[in-house]
MIBAGU-453628 format. One record per residue (C-alpha): residue number from 1; x, y, z. Coordinates in Angstrom, 3 decimals. Layout:
BEGIN
pos: NUM c1: X c2: Y c3: Z
...
//
This chain:
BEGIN
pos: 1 c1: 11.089 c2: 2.081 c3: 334.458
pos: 2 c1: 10.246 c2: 1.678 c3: 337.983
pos: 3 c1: 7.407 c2: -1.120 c3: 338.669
pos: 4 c1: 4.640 c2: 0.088 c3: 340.471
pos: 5 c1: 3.318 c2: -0.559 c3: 343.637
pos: 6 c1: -0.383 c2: -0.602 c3: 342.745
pos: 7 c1: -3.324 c2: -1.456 c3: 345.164
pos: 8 c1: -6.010 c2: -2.517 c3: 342.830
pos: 9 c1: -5.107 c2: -5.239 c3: 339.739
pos: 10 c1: -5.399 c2: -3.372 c3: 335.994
pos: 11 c1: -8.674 c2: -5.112 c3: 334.583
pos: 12 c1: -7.623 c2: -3.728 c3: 331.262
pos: 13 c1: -8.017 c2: -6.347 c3: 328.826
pos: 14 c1: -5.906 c2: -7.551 c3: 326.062
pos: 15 c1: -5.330 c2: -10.287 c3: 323.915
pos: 16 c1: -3.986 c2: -13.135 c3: 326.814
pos: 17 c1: -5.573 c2: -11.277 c3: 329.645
pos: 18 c1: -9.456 c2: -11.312 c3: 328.206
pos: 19 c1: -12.562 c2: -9.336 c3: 330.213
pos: 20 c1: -15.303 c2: -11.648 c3: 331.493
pos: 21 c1: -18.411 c2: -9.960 c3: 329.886
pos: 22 c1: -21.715 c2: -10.570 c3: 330.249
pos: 23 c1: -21.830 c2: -11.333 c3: 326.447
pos: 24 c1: -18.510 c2: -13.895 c3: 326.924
pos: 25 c1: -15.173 c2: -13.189 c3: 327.131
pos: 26 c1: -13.254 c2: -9.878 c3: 325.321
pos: 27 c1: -10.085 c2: -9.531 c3: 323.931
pos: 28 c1: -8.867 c2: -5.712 c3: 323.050
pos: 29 c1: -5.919 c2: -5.923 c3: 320.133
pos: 30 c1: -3.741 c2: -3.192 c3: 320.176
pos: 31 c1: -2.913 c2: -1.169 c3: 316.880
pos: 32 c1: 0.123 c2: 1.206 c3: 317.477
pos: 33 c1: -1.040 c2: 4.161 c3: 315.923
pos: 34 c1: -4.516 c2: 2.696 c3: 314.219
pos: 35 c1: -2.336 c2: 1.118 c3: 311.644
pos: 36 c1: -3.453 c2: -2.266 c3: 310.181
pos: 37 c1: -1.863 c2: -4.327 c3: 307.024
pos: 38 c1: -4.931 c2: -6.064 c3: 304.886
pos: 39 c1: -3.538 c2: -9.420 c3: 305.452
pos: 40 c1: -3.776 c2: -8.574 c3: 309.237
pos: 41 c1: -7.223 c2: -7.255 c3: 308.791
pos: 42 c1: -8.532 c2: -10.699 c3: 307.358
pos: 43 c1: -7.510 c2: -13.128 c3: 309.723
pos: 44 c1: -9.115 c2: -10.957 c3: 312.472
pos: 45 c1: -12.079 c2: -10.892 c3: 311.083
pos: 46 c1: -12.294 c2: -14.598 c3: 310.273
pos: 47 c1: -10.866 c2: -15.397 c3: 314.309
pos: 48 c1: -14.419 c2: -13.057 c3: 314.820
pos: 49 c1: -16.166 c2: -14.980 c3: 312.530
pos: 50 c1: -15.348 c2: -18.568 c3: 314.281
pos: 51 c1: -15.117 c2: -17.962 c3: 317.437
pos: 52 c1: -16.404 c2: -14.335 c3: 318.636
pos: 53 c1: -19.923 c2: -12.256 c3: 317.964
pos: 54 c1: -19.190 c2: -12.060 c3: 314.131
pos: 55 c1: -18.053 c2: -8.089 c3: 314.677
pos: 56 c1: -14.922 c2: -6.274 c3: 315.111
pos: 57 c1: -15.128 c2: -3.406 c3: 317.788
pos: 58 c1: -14.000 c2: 0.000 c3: 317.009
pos: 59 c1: -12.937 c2: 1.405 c3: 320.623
pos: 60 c1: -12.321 c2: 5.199 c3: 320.789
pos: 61 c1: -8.004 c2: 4.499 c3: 320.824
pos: 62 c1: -8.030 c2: 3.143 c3: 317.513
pos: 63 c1: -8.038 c2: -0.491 c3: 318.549
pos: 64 c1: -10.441 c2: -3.467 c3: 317.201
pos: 65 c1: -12.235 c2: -5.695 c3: 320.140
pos: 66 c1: -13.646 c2: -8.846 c3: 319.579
pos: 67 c1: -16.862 c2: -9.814 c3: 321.974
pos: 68 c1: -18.650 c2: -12.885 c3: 322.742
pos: 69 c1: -15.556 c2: -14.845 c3: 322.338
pos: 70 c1: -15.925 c2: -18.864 c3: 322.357
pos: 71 c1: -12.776 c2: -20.165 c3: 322.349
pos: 72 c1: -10.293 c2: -17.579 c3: 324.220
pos: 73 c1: -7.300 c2: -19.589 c3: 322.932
pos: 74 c1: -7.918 c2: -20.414 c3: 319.085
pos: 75 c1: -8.771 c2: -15.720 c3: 319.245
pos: 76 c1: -4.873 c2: -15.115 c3: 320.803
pos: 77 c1: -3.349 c2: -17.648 c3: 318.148
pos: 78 c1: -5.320 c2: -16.247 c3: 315.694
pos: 79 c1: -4.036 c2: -12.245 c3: 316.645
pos: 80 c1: -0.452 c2: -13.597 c3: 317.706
pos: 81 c1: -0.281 c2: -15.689 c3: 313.872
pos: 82 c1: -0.997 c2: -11.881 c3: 312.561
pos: 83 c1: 1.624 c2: -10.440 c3: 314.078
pos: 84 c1: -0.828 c2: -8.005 c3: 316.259
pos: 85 c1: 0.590 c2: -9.660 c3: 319.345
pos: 86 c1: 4.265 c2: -9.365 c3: 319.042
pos: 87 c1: 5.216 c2: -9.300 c3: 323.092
pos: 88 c1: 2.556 c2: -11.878 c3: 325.576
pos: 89 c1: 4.231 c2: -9.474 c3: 328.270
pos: 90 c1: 4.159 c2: -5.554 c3: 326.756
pos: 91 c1: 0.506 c2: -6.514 c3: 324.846
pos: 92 c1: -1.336 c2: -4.245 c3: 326.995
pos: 93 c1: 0.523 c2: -1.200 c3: 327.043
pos: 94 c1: 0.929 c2: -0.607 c3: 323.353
pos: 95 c1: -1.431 c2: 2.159 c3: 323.788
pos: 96 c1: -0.207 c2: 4.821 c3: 320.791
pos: 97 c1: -2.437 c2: 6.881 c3: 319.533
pos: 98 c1: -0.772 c2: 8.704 c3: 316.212
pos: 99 c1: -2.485 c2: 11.365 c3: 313.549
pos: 100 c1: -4.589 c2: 9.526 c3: 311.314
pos: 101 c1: -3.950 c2: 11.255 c3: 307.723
pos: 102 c1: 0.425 c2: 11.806 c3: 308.789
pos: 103 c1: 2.258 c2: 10.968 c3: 306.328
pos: 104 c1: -0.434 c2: 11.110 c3: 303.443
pos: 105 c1: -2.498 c2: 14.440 c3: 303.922
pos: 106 c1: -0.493 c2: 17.808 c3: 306.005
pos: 107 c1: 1.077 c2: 17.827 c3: 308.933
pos: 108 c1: 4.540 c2: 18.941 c3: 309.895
pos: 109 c1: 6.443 c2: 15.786 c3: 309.288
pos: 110 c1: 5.404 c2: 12.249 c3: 308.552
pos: 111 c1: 4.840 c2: 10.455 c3: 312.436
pos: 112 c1: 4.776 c2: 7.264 c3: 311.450
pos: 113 c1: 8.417 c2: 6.300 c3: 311.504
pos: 114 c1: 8.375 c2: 8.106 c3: 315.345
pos: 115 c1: 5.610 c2: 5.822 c3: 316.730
pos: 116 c1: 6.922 c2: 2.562 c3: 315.326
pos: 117 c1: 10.202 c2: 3.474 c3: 317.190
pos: 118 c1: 8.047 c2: 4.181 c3: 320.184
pos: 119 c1: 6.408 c2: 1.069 c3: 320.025
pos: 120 c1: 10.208 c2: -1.091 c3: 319.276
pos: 121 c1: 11.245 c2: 0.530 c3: 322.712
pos: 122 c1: 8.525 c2: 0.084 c3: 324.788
pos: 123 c1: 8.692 c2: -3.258 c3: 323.548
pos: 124 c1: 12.436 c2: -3.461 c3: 324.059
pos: 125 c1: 12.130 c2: -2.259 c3: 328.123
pos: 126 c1: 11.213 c2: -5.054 c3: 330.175
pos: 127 c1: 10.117 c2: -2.721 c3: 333.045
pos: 128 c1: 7.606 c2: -1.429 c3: 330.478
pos: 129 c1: 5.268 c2: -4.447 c3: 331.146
pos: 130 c1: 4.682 c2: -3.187 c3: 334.358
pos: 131 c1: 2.807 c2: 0.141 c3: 332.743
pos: 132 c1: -0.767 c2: 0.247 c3: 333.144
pos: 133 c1: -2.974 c2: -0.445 c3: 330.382
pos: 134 c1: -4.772 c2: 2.500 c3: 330.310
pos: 135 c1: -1.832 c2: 4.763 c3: 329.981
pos: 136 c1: -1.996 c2: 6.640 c3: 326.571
pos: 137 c1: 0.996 c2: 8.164 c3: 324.496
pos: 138 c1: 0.234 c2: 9.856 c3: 322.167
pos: 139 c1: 2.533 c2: 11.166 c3: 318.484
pos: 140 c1: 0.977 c2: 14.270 c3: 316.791
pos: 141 c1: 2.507 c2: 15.278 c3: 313.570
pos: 142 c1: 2.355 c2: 18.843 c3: 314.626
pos: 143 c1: -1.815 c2: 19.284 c3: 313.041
pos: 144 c1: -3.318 c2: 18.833 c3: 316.996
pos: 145 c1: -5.088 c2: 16.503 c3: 316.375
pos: 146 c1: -3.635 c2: 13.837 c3: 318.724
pos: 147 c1: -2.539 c2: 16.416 c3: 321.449
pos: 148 c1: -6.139 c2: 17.953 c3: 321.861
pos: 149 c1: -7.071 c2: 14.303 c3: 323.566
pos: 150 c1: -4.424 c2: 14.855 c3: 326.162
pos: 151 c1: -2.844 c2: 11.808 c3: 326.001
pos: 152 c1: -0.658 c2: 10.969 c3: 329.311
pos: 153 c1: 2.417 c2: 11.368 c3: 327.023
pos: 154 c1: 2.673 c2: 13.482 c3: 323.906
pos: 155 c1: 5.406 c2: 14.360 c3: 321.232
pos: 156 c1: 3.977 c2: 16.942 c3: 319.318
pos: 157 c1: 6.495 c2: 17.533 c3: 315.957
pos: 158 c1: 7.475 c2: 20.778 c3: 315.450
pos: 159 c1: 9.924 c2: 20.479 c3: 312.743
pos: 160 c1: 11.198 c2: 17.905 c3: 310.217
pos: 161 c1: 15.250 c2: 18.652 c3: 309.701
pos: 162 c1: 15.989 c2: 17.513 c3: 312.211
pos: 163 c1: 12.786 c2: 15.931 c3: 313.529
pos: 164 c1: 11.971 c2: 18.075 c3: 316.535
pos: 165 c1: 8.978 c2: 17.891 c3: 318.931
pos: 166 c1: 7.716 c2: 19.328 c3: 321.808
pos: 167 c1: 6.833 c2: 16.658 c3: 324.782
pos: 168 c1: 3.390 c2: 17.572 c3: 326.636
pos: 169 c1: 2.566 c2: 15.727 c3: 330.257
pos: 170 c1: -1.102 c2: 15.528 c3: 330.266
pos: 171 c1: -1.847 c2: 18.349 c3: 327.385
pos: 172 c1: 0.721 c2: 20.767 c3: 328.970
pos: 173 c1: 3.611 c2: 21.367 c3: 327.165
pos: 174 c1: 7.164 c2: 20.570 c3: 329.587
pos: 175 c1: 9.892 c2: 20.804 c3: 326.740
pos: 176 c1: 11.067 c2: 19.710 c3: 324.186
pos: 177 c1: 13.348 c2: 17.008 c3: 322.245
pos: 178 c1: 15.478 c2: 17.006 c3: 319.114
pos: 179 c1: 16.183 c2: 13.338 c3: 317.209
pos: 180 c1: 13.748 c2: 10.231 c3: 317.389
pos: 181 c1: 15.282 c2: 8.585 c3: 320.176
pos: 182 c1: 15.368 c2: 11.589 c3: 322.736
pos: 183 c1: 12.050 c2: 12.446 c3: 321.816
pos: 184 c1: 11.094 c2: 8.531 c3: 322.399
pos: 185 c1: 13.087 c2: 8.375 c3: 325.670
pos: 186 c1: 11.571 c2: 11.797 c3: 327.047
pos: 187 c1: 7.484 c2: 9.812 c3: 326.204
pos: 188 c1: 8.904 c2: 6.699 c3: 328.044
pos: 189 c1: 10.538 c2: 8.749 c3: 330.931
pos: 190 c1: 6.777 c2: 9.988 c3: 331.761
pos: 191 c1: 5.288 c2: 6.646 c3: 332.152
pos: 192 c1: 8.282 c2: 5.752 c3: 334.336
pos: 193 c1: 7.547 c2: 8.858 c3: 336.247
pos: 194 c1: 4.384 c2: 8.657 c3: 336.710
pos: 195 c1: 4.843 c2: 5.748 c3: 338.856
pos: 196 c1: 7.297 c2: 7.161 c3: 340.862
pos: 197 c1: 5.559 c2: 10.138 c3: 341.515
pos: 198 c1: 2.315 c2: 8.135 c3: 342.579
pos: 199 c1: 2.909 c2: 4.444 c3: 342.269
pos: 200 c1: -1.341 c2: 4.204 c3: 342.753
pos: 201 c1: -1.920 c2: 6.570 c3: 339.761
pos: 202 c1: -2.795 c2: 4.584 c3: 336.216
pos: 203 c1: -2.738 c2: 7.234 c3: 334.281
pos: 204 c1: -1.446 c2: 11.501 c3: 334.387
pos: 205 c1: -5.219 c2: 12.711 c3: 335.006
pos: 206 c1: -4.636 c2: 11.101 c3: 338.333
pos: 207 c1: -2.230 c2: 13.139 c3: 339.721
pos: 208 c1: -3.035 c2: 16.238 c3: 341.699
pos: 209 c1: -0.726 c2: 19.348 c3: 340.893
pos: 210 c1: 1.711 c2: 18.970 c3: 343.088
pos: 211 c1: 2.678 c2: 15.674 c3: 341.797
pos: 212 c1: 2.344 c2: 16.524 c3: 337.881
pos: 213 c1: 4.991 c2: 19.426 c3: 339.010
pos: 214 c1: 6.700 c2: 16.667 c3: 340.146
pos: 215 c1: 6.741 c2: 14.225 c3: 337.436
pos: 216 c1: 8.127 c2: 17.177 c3: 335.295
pos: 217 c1: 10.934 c2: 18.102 c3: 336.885
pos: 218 c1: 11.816 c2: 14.352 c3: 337.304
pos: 219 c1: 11.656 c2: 14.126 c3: 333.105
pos: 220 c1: 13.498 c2: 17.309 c3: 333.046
pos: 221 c1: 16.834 c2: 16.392 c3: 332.490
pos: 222 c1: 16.059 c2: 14.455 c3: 329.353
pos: 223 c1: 14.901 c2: 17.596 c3: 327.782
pos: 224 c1: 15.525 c2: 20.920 c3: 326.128
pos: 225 c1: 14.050 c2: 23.286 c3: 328.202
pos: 226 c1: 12.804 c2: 25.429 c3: 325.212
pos: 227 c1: 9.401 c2: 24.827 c3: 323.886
pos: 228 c1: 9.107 c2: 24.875 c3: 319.664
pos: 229 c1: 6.083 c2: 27.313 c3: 319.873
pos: 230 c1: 3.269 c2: 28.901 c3: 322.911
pos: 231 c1: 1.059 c2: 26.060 c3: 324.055
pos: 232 c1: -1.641 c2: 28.374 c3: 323.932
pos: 233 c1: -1.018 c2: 28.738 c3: 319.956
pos: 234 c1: -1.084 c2: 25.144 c3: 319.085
pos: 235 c1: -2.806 c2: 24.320 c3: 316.525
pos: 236 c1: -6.445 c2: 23.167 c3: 316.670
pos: 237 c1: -7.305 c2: 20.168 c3: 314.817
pos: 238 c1: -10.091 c2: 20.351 c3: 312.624
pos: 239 c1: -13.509 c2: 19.128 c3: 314.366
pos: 240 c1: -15.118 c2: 17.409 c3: 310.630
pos: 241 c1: -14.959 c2: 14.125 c3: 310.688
pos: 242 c1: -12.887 c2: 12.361 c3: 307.892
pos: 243 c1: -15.180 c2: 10.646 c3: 305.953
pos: 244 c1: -15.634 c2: 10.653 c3: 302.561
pos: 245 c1: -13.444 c2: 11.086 c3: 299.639
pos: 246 c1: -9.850 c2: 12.622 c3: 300.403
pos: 247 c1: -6.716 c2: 13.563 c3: 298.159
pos: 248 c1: -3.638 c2: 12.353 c3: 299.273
pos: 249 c1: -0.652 c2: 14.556 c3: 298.915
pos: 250 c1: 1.220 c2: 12.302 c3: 296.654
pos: 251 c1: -1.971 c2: 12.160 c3: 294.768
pos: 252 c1: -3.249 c2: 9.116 c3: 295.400
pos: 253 c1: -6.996 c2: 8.975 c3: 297.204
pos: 254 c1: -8.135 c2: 8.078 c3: 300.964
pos: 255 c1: -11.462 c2: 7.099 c3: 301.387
pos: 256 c1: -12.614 c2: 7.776 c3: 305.523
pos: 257 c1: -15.814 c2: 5.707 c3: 306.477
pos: 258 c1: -17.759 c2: 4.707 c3: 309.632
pos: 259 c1: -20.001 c2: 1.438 c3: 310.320
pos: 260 c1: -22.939 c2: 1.505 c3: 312.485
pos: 261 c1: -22.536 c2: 1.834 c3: 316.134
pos: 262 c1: -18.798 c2: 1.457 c3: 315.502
pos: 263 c1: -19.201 c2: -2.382 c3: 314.981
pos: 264 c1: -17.557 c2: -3.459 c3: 311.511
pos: 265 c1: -19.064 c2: -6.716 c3: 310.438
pos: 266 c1: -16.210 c2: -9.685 c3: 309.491
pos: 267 c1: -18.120 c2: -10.300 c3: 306.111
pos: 268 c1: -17.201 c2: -6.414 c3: 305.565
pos: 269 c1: -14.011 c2: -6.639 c3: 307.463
pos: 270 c1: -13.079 c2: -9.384 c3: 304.539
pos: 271 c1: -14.098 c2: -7.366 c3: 301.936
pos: 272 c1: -11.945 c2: -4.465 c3: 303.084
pos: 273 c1: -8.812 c2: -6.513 c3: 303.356
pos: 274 c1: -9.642 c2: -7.711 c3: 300.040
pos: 275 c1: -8.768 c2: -4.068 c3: 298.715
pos: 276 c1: -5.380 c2: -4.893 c3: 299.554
pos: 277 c1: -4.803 c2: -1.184 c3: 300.792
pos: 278 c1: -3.274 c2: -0.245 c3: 304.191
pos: 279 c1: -6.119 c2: 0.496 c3: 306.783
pos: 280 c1: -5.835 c2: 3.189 c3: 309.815
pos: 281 c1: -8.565 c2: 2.971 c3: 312.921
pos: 282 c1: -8.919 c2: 6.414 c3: 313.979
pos: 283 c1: -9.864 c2: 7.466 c3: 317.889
pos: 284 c1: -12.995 c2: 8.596 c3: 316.473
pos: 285 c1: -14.173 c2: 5.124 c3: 314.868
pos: 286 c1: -13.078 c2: 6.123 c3: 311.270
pos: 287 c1: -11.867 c2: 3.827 c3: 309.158
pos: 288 c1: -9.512 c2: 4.952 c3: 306.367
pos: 289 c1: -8.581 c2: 2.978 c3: 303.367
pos: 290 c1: -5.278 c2: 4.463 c3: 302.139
pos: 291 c1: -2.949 c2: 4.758 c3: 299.055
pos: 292 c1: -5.567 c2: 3.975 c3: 296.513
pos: 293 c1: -6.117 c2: 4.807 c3: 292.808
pos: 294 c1: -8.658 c2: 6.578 c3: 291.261
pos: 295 c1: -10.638 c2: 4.015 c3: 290.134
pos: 296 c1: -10.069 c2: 1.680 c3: 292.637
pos: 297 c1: -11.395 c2: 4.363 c3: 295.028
pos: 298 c1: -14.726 c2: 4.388 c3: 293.026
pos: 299 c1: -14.894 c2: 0.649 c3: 292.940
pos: 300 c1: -14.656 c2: 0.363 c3: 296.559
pos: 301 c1: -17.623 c2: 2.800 c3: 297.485
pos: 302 c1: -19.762 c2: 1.051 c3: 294.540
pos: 303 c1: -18.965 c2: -2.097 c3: 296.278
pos: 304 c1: -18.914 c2: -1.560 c3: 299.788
pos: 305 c1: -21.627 c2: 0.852 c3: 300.445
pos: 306 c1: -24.400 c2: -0.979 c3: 300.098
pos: 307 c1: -22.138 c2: -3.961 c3: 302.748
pos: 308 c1: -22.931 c2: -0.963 c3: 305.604
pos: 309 c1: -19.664 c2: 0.937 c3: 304.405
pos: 310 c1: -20.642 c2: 4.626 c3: 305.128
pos: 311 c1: -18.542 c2: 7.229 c3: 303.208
pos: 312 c1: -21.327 c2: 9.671 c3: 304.120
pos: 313 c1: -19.605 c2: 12.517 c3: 306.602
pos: 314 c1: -23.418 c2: 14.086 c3: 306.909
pos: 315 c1: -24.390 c2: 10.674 c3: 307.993
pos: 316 c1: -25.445 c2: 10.549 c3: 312.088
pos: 317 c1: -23.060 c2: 7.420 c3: 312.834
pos: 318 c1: -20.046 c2: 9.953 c3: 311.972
pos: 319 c1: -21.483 c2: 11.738 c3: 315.338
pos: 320 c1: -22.526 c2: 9.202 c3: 317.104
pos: 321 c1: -21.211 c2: 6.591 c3: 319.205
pos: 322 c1: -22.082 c2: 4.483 c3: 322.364
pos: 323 c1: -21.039 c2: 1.263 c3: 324.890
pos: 324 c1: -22.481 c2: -2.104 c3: 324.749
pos: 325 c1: -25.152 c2: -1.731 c3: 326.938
pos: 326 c1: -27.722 c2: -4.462 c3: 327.952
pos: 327 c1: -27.415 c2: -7.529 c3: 327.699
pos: 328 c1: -23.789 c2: -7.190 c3: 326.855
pos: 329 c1: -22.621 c2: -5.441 c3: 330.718
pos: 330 c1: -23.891 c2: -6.817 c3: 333.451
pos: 331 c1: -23.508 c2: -2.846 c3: 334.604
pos: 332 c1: -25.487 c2: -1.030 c3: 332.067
pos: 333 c1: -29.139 c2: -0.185 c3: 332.863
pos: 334 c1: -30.064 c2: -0.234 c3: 329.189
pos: 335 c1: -30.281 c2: -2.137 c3: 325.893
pos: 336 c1: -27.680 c2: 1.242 c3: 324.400
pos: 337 c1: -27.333 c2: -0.004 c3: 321.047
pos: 338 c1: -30.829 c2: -0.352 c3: 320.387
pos: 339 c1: -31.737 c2: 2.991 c3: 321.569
pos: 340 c1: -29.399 c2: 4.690 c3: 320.090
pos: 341 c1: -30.292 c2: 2.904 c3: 316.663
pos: 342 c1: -33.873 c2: 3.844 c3: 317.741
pos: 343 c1: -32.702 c2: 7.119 c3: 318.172
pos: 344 c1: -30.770 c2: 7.523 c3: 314.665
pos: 345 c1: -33.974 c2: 6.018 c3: 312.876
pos: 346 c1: -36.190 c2: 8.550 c3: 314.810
pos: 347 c1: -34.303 c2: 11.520 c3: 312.345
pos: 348 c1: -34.046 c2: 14.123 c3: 314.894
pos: 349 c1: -31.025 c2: 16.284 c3: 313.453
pos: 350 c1: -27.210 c2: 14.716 c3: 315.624
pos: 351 c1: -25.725 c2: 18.545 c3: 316.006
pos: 352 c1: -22.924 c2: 17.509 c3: 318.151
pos: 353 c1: -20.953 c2: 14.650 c3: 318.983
pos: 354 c1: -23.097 c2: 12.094 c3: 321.230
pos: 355 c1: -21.566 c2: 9.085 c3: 323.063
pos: 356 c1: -24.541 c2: 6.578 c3: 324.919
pos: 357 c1: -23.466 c2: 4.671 c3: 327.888
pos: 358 c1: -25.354 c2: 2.394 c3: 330.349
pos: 359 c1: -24.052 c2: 3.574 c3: 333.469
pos: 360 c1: -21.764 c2: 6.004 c3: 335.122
pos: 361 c1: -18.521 c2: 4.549 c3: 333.866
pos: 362 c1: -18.740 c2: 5.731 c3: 330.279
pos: 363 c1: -16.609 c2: 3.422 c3: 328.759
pos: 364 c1: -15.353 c2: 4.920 c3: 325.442
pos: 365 c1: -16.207 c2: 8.368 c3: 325.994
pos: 366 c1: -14.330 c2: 10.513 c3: 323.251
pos: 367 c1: -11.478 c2: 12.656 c3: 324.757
pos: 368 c1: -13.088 c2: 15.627 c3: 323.358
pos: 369 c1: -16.083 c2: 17.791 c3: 324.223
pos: 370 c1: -18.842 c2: 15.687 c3: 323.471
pos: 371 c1: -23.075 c2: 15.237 c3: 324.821
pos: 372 c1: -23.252 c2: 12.659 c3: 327.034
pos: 373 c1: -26.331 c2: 10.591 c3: 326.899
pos: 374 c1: -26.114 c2: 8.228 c3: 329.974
pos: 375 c1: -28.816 c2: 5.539 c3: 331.344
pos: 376 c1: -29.961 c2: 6.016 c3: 334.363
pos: 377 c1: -31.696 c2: 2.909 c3: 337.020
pos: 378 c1: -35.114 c2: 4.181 c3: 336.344
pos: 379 c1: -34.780 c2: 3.275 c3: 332.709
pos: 380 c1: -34.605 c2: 7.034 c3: 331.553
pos: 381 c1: -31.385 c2: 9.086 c3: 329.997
pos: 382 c1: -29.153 c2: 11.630 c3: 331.246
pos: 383 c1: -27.532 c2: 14.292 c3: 328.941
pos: 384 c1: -24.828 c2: 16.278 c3: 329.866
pos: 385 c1: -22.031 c2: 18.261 c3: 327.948
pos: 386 c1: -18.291 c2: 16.750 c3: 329.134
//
């Protein structure tokens, strides 16, 4: 991979590189693919407990943030002791986002194996450190799901025997790739690429046509040519959230829930580890508790619902979402988090997906069509569909 000769410094924070908010000091953990082990789970949230805002951040890549942070250091032992930090130089760009329910509900082929070999060679590929942190792959298990967010580098699997995927630049499909490891060099020949092509670009949407043209004739010799189906009949992921009570394809049950304002408390965060289940952070602020019995399943909504678990899809916080706001950024023009809370309490009807943000730089705005609701200097709000 090329290193890129960038002009401005990639402010992207992670778990040894923190952001300097106006609430203290943020650290963003990446979770290849959403995918979290219980034991995991609970230490974050008690490295939240002692030494950030008592929360865990659900950011709209699957991730977990932890604001307000008091003692930078003890927070990176803490993630690092959990195994969520695995490489001090390649923690930023383990940005992977992979289908939620692969592996356990549809889909073409089970992902999972695909982006944990991902993630072992962009660890592996000591020019990969030099990828920016915003740079999103992205592994679809052929639903569409994942590709429908454009991510800057997408396998989307078209067949199982042998695994078989077509590779999309930006949401447009270049080729395709038979076997894990072409399909994992083609993703990782993009983000090399890219910086090639425009060593200032951070991420695909950056390029103008000319170089996107560009950047896919330089992947094209690790390719097939032929493309597994017509781009323009991919399949469309369902829009429903997934929350509430699922059956797994082996049987077992998924339960999908969402916490207000994305923020899972570490009290609750404990209590979900406790389950001993594996947990997956979707893009959309889901979380899914996986693999679980029957009665277990009914246990855990008994137990956790009333902790601020909601299992509710009807619910308004499975449509809504928003940034920090005031006080939090020094850059928002208003308290978000309360308004939107006022605004969820008010009852009007949430007939579309809403993200709030306190200024022009939307941080976390879903990939997908969404109403934006965005604070303005005079202390009003701006909506408009993105």
């Amino acid at each position: 991979m090329n290193q890129p000769a960038r002009a401005a410094t990639d402010r992207c924070p992670g778990v040894f590189d923190t952001h300097p908010a106006a609430d203290g000091a943020l650290a963003r953990v990446r979770l290849p693919g959403g995918r979290i082990r219980p034991d995991q789970l609970e230490m974050l949230a008690r490295a939240a407990a002692d030494h950030a805002d008592g929360h865990l951040e659900l950011t709209v890549r699957g991730n977990l943030q932890l604001r307000g942070i008091t003692d930078v250091e003890a927070v990176a032992q803490a993630v690092v002791a959990a195994g969520l930090a695995p490489s001090s130089s390649h923690d930023k760009v383990r940005n992977i986002e992979l289908s939620p329910l692969t592996g356990r509900i549809g889909g073409v082929a089970d992902a999972r194996p695909l982006a944990a070999a991902l993630d072992d060679a962009l660890r592996a590929d000591p020019a990969a450190a030099t990828l920016s942190g915003r740079f999103l792959f992205g592994i679809d298990d052929g639903r569409g799901d994942i590709a429908g967010r454009r991510p800057d580098a997408c396998a989307v699997i078209r067949g199982d025997t042998p695994l078989a995927a077509d590779v999309l630049i930006g949401g447009t499909a270049v080729g395709s790739a038979t076997g894990t490891e072409a399909i994992v060099r083609a993703l990782i020949a993009v983000a090399a690429g890219l910086g090639e092509v425009s060593p200032g670009a951070w991420r695909v949407r950056d390029l103008d046509d000319d170089s996107r043209l560009r950047l896919a004739e330089l992947i094209a010799p690790t390719l097939d040519p032929v493309i597994g189906a017509d781009p323009g009949a991919a399949p469309v992921a369902s829009e429903e959230p997934i929350v509430g009570w699922f059956d797994q394809d082996d049987g077992a049950v998924l339960l999908g829930a969402v916490v207000e304002l994305g923020r899972l408390p570490a009290r609750l965060a404990e209590f979900i580890a406790a389950v001993q289940a594996p947990v997956v952070f979707t893009p959309d602020r889901e979380i899914l508790l996986c693999d679980l019995g029957e009665g277990v399943a009914e246990t855990v909504v008994r137990v956790l619902a009333p902790m601020g678990l909601i299992f509710d899809a009807a619910s308004p916080w499975a449509q809504v979402s928003c940034c920090v706001g005031a006080p939090g950024c020094s850059s928002a023009h208003a308290p978000v988090r309360d308004d939107l809370v006022a605004r969820v309490q008010d009852g009007d009807p949430v007939e579309e997906r809403e993200h709030w943000v306190g200024c022009a730089r939307g941080c976390g705005s879903p990939a997908e069509s969404h109403l934006s609701v965005q604070a303005t200097p005079d202390g009003g709000y701006e909506r408009r569909r993105r």
